[in-house]
N, C-alpha and C positions, 0 to 999 in steps of 0.2 A: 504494500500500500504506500503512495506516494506524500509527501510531504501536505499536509492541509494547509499550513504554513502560508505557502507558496498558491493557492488555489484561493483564500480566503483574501488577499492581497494583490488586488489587480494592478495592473500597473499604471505608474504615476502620470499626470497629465498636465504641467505648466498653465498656470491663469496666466491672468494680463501683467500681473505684479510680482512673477518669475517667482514666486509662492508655489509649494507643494499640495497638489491635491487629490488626496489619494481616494479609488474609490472602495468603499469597503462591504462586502457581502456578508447581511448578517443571517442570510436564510441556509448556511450551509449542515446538512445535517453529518452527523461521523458514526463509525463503526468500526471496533477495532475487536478482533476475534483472532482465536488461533492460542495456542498453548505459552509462545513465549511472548505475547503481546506485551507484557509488563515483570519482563526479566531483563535489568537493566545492567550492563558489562560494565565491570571497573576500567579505568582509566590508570593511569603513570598520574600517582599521587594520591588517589581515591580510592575509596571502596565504600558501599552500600552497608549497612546499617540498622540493625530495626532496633529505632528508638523510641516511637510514640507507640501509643495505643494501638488495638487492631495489627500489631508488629506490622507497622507503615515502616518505609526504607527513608534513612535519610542520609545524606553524603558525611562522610568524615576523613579527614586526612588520615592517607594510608602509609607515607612517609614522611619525615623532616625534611621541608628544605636545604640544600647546600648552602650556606652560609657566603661562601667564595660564590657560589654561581648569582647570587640575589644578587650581592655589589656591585657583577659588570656592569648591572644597570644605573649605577648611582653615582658613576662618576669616576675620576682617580684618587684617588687616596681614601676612599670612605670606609666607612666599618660601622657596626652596629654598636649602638650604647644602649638600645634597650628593647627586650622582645615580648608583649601582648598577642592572647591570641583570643581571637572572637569565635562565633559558631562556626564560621564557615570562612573561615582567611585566617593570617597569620597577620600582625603588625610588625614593624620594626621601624624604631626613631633612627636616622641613619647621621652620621658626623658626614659630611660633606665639603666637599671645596667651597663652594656659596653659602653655607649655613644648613643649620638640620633639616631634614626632610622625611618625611613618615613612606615606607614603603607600605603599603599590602599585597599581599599574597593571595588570590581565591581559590577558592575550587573550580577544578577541571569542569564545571556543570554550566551547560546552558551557554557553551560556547558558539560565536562570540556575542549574546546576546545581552548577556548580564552585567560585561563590565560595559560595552560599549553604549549601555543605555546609562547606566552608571554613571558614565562622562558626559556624556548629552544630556545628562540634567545638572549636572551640578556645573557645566558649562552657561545653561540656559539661567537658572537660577543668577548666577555671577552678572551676568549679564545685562539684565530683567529685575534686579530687585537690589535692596540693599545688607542683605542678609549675610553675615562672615559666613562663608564657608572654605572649604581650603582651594586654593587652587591648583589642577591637575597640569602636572606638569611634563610629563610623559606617558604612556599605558601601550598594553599590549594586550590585545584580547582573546588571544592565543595563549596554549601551552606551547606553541613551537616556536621557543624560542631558549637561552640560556637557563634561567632561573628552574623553564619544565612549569611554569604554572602563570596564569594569565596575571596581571597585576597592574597597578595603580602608583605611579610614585607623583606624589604631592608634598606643596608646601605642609611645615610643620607650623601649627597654632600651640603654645606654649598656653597652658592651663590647666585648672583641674575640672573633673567633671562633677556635675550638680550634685551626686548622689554622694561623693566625698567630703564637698564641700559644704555640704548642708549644716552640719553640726558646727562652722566654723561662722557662719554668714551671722552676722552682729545683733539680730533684728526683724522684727516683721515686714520693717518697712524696705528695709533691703531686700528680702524675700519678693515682698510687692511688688517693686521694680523691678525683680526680674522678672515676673510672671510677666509683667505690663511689656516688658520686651520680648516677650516668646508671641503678646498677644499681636503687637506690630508684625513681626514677623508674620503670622496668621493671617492679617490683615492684607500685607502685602501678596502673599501667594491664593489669595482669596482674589484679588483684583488681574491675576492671569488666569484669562478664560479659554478654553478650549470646546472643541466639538466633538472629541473622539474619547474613548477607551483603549488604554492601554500602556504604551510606554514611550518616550522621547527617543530620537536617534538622533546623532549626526549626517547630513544630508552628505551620501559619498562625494568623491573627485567624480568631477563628470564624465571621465574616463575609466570607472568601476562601478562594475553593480553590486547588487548587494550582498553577492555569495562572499565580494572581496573586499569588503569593506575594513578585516584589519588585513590588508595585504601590504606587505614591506615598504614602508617609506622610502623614497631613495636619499634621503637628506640625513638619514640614520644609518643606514645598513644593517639594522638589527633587529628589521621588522615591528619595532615600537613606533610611536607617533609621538614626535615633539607637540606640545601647544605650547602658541607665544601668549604674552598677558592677554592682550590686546583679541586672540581668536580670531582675529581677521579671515583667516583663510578656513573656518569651521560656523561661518554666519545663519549658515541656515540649517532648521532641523525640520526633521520629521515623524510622522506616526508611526508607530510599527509593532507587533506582537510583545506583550505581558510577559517580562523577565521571571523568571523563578530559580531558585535551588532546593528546587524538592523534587523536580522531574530532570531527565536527560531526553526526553521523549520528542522530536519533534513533530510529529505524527498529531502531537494533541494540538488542540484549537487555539490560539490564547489573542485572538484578533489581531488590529485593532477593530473596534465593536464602535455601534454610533449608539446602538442601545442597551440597556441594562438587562433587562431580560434576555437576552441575546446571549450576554457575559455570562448573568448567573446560571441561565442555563447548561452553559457548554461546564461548567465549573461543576454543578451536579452531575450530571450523566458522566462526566470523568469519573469522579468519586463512586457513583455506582456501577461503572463497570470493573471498578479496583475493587470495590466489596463483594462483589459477585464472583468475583473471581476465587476474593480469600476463604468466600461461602465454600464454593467447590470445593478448595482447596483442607477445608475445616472438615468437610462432611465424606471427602473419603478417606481422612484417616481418622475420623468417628469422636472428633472433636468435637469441642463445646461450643456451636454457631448461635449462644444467647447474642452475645454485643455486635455479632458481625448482621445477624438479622434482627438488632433494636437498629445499627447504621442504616438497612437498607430501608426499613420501615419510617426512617427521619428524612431520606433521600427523595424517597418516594412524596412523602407527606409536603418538605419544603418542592420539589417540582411541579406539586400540583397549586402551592400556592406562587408561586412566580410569576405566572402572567396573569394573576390579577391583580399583584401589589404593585407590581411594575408593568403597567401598560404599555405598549409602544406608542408614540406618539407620533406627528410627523416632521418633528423636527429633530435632531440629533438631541442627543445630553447636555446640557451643560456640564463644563467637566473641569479638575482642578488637579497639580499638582500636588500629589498628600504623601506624606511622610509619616510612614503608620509604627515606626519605631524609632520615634523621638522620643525614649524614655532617657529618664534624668542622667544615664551615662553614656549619652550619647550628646548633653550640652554642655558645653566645655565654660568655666569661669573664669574670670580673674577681675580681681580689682573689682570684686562685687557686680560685675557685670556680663553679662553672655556676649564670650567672643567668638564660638564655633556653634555650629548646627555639623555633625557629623554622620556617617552611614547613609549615604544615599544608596547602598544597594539595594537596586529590585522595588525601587519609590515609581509608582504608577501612575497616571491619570486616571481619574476615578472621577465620579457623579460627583454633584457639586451637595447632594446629602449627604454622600459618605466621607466628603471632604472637612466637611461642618462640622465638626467633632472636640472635644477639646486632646489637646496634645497628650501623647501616652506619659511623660513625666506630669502629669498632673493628674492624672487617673489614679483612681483605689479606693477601700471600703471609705464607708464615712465613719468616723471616729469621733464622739461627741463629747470625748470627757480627755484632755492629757493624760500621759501616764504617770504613774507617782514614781518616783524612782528608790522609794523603798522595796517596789518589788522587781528590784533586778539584781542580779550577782555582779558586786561582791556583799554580803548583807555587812550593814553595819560601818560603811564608809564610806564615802565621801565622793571619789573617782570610779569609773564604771571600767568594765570590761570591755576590752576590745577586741572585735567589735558588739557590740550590742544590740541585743534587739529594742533596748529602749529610743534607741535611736529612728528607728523603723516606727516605729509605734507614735513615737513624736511629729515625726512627720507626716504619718497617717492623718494623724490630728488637724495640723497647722492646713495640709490639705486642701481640708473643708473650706476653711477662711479663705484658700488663696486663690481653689475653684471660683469662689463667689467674685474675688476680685478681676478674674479674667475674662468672667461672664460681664461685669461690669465695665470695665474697660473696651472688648469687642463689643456691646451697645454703646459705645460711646465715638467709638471710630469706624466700626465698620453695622452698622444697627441689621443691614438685611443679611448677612452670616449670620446675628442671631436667630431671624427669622425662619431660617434655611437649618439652622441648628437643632429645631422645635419641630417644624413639619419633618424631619426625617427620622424620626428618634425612629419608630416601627422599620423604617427600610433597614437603618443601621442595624437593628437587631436581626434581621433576616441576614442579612449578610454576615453576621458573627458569626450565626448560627453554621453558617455555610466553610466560614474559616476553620470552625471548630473540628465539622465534620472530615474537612480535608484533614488535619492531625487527626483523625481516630478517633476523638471524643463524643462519646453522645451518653453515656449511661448516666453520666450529672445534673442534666439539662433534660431528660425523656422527658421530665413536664411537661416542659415547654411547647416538646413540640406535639406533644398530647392534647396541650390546649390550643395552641394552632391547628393540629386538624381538627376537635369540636367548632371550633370558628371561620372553617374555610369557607363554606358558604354565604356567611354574612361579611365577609371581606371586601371592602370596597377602595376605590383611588382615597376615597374620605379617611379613610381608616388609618 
């Protein structure tokens, strides 16, 4: 079966204002059958994994880096002074001829879709807004090249991130002010509107299509792409298929989509042909298919409500840049102020309800009462352990107050996000729901969607 990729993606057609415009087919339906449809082969650095629920596969680094092969990329004289590693990459702060510079390392997955969307946002962002973010200074979206794994080397942002820093920040009203600047931020990637579903590219050389889009620079010879500050030579982007690193598959659907229903559909019937599958797989070696048949029963239940919560309409989406893991260690401080916004992998365009959201470092239960800090270890003194959960639990707290202030401040600069914040709360949950299922989760939440199928029928746009 041939690439849907490629089938769903017609090709591009220049307006009057040398603008891309792409046309995009949301009527395509997919079928994937046959025994090894979803046995996915390791790569040189990877291997599959069953980490979530439902034993789903996830990618994990299968070896270490060369240390020597990383540098050729960094320059002469450079070395490492410090190594982070996140879910799915490796960091490294690199000493360099120019000054420090953050290398990343990814996973061989979803090549070259993932870093090269990567860059094309956080290029477009730079560009478009006034938002810190680092700036990319070479990439490779290949593993063919020295290091063996695709990678990002960018400016370094010297700071700590929020989640460190929290316990240090002087004040509520210091607190305040950063929210009030995450809410700016908000604000600003609220006022870039789009028409599509899915993810930003860089618009190729006009002498490559899109199979070669990381193909060898000749200004490098080492198959990387310089960007200068300025991006002159990278001005224009375009729509293109939904990054991920939870599939290698490109067989699956991932648009770009003009509708929502469209998205979350191809998004469920993914997921139940992987539960279907693991059904099979459960029920001839006389295993336990309770949670693989609560999955398909949630699969089925949210399919049947999708194209009534999300109707087509006839114009496209309204659609926004969202950065759906901006939690607090991913905003970088200093000097009591937010100087990085980090992790743009795999950040989408999405509907402008599920864009509406408040940021995931601001997210979590509601906590009504501080903690006492009699009841944390060490008893009987004065300085806490570290780390602590009192600390967690404080912030739980503060929280509440600082939700209220961001709500506050986005009605104060941007009033129709809050609007848009309010009428979608029901989609947003439809769509978690959907998140949740792609990781394997359902046996927490069957309430939910128990009580969703008793109310499918009175489901309306109102609702």
């Amino acid at each position: 079966m041939g690439s849907l990729i490629s089938s769903l993606i017609r090709p591009a057609t220049r307006t009057a204002d040398d603008s891309v415009d792409l046309e995009i087919d949301d009527t395509s339906d997919f079928e994937l059958v046959g025994e090894d449809d979803y046995k996915i082969e390791d790569t040189f650095g990877m291997t599959w994994k069953e980490e979530f629920d439902l034993d789903l596969l996830s990618p994990v680094f299968s070896v270490e880096p060369n240390v020597e092969d990383l540098l050729t990329v960094c320059g002469p004289g450079a070395s490492v002074l410090k190594q982070f590693d996140q879910n799915y990459s490796k960091c490294y702060k690199i000493k360099a001829e120019h000054g420090p510079l953050l290398l990343r390392l990814s996973l061989p997955v979803d090549v070259p879709w993932k870093i090269e969307s990567e860059v094309a946002t956080m290029c477009y962002i730079r560009q478009h807004t006034k938002i810190p973010i680092p700036r990319v200074l070479r990439y490779d979206a290949t593993n063919e090249n020295v290091p063996h794994f695709p990678y990002i080397s960018m400016e370094f942002i010297p700071g700590v991130n929020l989640y460190k820093a929290w316990k240090d920040l002087p004040s509520m009203v210091v607190k305040e002010r950063i929210v009030c600047q995450l809410a700016s931020f908000q604000a600003e990637l609220f006022d870039l509107e789009f028409d599509f579903i899915g993810n930003l590219y860089l618009e190729p050389h006009a002498d490559s299509d899109i199979q070669s889009i990381s193909a060898m620079d000749a200004t490098t010879g080492d198959g990387s792409r310089p960007l200068d500050p300025g991006l002159s030579r990278y001005s224009k982007f375009r729509p293109g298929p939904i990054a991920t690193v939870m599939s290698d598959d490109s067989r699956l659907p991932r648009g770009p989509y003009h509708h929502a229903q469209d998205w979350l559909r191809d998004r469920l019937e993914c997921c139940l042909l992987k539960f279907e599958r693991l059904h099979e797989v459960a029920w001839q070696k006389k295993g336990d298919t309770t949670e693989i048949s609560g999955a398909i029963t949630a699969t089925h239940t949210l399919l049947e409500a999708v194209p009534k919560v999300f109707p087509k309409g006839q114009s496209p989406e309204s659609t926004r840049i969202f950065h759906d893991n901006l939690h607090e260690w991913n905003v970088l401080i200093d000097q009591h102020r937010v100087v990085g916004l980090l992790d743009w992998e795999c950040v989408s365009v999405v509907p402008v309800w599920e864009f509406c959201q408040l940021p995931a470092a601001l997210q979590g239960p509601d906590r009504d009462k501080p903690p006492e800090r009699a009841h944390f270890p060490p008893w009987g003194e004065e300085t806490l352990d570290e780390p602590s959960f009192y600390w967690e639990d404080l912030m739980a707290y503060e929280l509440v107050h600082l939700r209220k202030a961001f709500m506050t401040e986005m009605e104060r600069i941007r009033p129709s996000w809050v609007s848009e914040f309010r009428r979608g709360s029901f989609k947003r949950a439809i769509v978690h729901a959907i998140d949740l299922l792609e990781q394997g989760c359902v046996l927490h939440w069957s309430w939910w969607i128990d009580f969703l199928a008793d109310d499918l029928g009175q489901i309306s746009l109102a609702d």
